[in-house]
Phi, psi and omega in degrees: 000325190272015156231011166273322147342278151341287163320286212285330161297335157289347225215334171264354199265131179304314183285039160230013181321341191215079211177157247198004190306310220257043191232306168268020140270335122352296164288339179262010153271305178304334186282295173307317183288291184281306176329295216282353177234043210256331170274324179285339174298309164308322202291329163276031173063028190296137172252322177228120169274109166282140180224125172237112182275150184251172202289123183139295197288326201311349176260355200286098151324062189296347147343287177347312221284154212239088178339321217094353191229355204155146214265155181291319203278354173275356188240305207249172167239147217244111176223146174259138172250168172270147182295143186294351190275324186244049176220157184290102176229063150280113160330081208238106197342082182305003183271125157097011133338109178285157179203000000 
């Protein structure tokens, strides 16, 4: 959490807009998140990585996150979802359902 913090205070503070800052906690989100499952993804031919963050990540520009050579969204198209925690999944009878 205290580098995603990080990340996200380099990349929102204006007196740094034009500075190279938010580049290594970037890269150390990416080392953590991606690297490691960064082969089996090319090896299927992955194009979009879906994330669904629980609370704390839910703010992580993960777009942001940096190989060393290039931002994850120059390699994937990118998607988010809402987290299993906020979304209702008590079971409910679809018969005589209205749509």
């Amino acid at each position: 959490m205290k580098v995603v913090l990080r990340l996200r205070a380099h990349i929102t503070n204006p007196a740094r807009r034009y500075t190279n800052s938010y580049l290594p906690p970037a890269q150390q989100l990416y080392d953590w998140l991606i690297a490691p499952i960064s082969e089996e993804l090319e090896a299927a031919n992955i194009n979009t990585i879906l994330f669904s963050m629980d609370e704390g990540l839910r703010t992580l520009p993960i777009a942001a996150l940096h190989d060393g050579k290039q931002f994850l969204i120059e390699k994937y198209s990118l998607s988010l979802i809402p987290t299993i925690s906020l979304m209702d999944t008590r079971y409910r009878k679809l018969e005589n359902t209205q749509v």
